[in-house]
C-alpha positions as CSV (number, residue, x, y, z in Angstrom):
1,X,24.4,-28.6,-82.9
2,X,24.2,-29.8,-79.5
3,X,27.1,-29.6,-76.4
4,X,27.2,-33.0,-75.3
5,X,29.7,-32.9,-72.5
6,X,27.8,-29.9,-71.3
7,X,24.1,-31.3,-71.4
8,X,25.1,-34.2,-69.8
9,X,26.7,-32.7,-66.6
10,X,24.7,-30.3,-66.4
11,X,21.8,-32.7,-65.2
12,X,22.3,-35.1,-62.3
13,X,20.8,-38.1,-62.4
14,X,19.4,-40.8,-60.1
15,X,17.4,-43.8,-59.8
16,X,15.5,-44.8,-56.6
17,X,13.1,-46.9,-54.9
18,X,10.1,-45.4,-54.0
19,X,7.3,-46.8,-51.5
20,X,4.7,-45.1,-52.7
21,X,3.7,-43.6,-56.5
22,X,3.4,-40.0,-55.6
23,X,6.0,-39.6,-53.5
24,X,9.9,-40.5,-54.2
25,X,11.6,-42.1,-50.9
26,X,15.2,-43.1,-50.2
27,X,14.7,-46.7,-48.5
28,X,16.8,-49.7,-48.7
29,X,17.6,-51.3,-52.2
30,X,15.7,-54.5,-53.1
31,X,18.0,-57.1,-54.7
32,X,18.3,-57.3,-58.6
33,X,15.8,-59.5,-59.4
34,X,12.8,-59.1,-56.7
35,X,9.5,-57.4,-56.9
36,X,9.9,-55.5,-53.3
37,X,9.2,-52.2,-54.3
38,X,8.7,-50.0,-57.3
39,X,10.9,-47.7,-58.9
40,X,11.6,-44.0,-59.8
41,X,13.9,-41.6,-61.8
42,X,15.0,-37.7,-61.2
43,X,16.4,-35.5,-62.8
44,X,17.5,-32.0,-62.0
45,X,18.5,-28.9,-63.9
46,X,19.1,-25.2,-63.6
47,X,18.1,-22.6,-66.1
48,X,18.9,-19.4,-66.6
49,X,15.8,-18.2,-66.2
50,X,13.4,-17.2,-63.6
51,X,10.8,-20.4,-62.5
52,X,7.8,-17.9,-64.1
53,X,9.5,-18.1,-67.6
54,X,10.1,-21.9,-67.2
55,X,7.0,-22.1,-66.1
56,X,5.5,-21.0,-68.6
57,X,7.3,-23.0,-71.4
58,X,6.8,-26.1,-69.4
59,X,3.0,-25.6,-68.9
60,X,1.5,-23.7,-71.8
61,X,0.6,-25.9,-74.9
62,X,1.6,-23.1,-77.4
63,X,5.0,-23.3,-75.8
64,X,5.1,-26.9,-75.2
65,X,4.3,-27.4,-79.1
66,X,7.8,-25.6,-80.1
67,X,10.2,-27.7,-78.1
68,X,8.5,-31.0,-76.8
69,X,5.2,-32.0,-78.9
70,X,1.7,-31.0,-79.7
71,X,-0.4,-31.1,-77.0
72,X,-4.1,-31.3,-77.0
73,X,-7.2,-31.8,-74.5
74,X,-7.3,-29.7,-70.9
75,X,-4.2,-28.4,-68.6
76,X,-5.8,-27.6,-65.5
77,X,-6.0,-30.2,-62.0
78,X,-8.2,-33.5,-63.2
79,X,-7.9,-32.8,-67.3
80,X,-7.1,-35.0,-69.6
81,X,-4.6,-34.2,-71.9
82,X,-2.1,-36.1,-75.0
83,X,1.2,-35.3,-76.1
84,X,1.6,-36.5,-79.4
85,X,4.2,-39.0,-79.7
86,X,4.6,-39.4,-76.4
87,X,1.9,-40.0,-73.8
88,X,-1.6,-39.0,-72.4
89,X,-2.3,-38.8,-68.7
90,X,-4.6,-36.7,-66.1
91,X,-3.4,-33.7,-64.1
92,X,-3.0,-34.2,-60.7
93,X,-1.5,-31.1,-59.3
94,X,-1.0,-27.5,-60.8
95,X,0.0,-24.8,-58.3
96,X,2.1,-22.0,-60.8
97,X,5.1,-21.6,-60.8
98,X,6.5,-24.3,-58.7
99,X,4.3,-27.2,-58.7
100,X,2.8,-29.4,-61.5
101,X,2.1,-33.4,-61.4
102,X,0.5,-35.4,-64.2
103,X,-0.3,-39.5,-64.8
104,X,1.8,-40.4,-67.6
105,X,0.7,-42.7,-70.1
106,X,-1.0,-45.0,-67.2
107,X,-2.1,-44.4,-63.6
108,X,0.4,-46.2,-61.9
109,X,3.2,-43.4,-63.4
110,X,3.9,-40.2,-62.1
111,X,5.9,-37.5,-63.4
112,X,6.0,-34.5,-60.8
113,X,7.9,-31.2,-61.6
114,X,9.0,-28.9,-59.1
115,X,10.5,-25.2,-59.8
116,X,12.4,-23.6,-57.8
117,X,14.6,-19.8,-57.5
118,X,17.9,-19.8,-56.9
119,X,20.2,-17.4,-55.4
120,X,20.9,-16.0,-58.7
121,X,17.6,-15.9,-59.6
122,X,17.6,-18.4,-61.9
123,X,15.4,-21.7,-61.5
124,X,16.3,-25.2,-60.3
125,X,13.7,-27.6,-61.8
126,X,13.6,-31.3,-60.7
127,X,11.8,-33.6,-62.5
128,X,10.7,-36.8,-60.6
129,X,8.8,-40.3,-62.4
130,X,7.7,-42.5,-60.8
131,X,6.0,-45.9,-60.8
132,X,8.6,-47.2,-63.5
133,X,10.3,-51.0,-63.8
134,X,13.6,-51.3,-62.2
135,X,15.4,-50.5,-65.4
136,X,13.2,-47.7,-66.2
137,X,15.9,-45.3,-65.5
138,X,17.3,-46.3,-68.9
139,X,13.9,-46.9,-70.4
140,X,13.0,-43.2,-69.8
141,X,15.6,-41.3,-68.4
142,X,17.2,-40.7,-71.8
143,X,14.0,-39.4,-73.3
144,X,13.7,-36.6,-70.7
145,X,17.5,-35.6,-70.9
146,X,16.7,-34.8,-75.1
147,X,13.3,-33.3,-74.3
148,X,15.5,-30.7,-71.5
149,X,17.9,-30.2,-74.4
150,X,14.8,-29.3,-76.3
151,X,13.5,-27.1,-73.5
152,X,17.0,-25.2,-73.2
153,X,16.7,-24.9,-77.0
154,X,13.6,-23.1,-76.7
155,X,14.3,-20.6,-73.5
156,X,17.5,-19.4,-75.8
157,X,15.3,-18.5,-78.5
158,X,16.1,-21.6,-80.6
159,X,13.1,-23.1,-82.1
160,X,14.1,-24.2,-85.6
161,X,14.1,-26.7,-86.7
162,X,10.7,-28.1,-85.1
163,X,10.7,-30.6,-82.2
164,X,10.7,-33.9,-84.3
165,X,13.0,-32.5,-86.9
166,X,15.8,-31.4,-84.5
167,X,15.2,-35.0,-82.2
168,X,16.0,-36.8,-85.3
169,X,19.2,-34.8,-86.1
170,X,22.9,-36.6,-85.8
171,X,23.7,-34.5,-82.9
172,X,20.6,-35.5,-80.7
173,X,20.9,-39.0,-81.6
174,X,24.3,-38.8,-80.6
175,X,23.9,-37.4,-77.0
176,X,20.8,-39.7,-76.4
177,X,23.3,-43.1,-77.0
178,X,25.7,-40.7,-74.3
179,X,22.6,-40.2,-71.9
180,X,21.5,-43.9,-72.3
181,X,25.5,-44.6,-70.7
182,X,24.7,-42.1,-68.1
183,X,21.6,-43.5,-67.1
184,X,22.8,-46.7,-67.2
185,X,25.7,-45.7,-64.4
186,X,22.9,-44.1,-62.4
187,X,21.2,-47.7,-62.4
188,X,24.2,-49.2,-61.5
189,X,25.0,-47.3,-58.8
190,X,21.3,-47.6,-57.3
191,X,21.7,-51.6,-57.5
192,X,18.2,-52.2,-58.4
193,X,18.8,-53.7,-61.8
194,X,20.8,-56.7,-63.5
195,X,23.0,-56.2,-66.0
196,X,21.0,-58.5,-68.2
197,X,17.6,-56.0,-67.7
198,X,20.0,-52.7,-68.1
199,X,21.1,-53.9,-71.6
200,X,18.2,-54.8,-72.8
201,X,17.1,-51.9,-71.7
202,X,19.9,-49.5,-73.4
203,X,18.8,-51.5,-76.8
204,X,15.5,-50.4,-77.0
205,X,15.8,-46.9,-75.6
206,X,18.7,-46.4,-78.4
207,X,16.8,-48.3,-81.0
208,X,14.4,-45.4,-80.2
209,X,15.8,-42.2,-79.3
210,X,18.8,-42.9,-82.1
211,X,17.9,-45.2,-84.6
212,X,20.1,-44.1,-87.4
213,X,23.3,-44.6,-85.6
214,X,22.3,-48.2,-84.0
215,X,20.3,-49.7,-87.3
216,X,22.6,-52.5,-88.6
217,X,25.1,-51.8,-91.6
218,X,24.0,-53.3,-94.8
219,X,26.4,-54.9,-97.4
């Protein structure tokens, strides 16, 4: 089983413009509609664990292969590497345990990861993608919330049933259609999307991420 109300609030959410692909800036929203500027997404998430220990399940393909996906080819800065089922992309940055930034499944997108200790000892982890449509926040933002859920999974010692097993369980399907909402508020709040482009948007992440609950009823 999965705590919905808790996995959701426990990750804040936002979408952005951004002026540039590598680095995520606060500047003034576009209208819904224009091309002025591309977009980004970030996430951000404690664990209860110290940045070394999340490190190492975030960065290691032995670990990644028990909650996220097989991951083949090379880890280190300018390697090309695949996540099965997901996306291939070259590493850009790697400096253990706080930094790692990766191409994901094209050049133009980013996904940068930064770890960070808390007072408690515990690590803050932001995760920031950009280079994504104005309703990318819906597009992708659901898909990292359930692979987070599958990262907490693992650093509790949960790693039955395997990644694509437990993804296509009732329970994940149900909090991705609840993260798809969430992410669509986060759009809404940023301004940057119509509400024609967020609901197409929310079809095909769901249609995705949860297909047994959205497939039509038959007679």
């Amino acid at each position: 089983m999965i705590d919905i109300a808790d996995r959701l609030t426990a990750t804040y959410r936002e979408v952005r413009t951004t002026t540039d692909v590598g680095a995520l800036e606060q500047t003034e929203q576009p209208r819904p509609g224009t091309d002025a500027a591309e977009y980004g997404l970030v996430l951000r998430r404690r664990f209860p664990c110290p940045p070394a220990t999340a490190w190492s399940a975030m960065t290691e393909v032995e670990n990644l292969a028990r909650w996220l996906a097989l991951v083949t080819g090379e880890t280190h800065v300018g390697g090309a590497f695949r996540v099965a089922d997901h996306a291939e992309g070259t590493v850009l940055d790697c400096a253990a345990p706080h930094l790692f930034a990766v191409t994901w499944g094209g050049e133009t997108e980013v996904v940068t990861v930064r770890l960070a200790e808390d007072e408690a000892g515990d690590t803050v982890a932001e995760l920031v993608h950009t280079g994504v449509p104005r309703d990318g926040g819906v597009r992708h933002g659901p898909g990292w919330d359930v692979a987070i859920a599958g990262l907490d999974r693992f650093l509790a010692g949960e790693t039955e049933p395997e990644p694509a097993t437990w993804r296509a369980s009732t329970s994940v399907q149900t909090f991705a259609q609840h993260s798809v909402s969430a992410w669509v508020k986060a759009t809404e709040v940023s301004g940057v999307a119509t509400a024609e482009e967020l609901a197409d948007a929310a079809g095909d992440c769901l249609r995705r991420l949860a297909p047994d609950l959205t497939r039509p009823a038959t007679a």
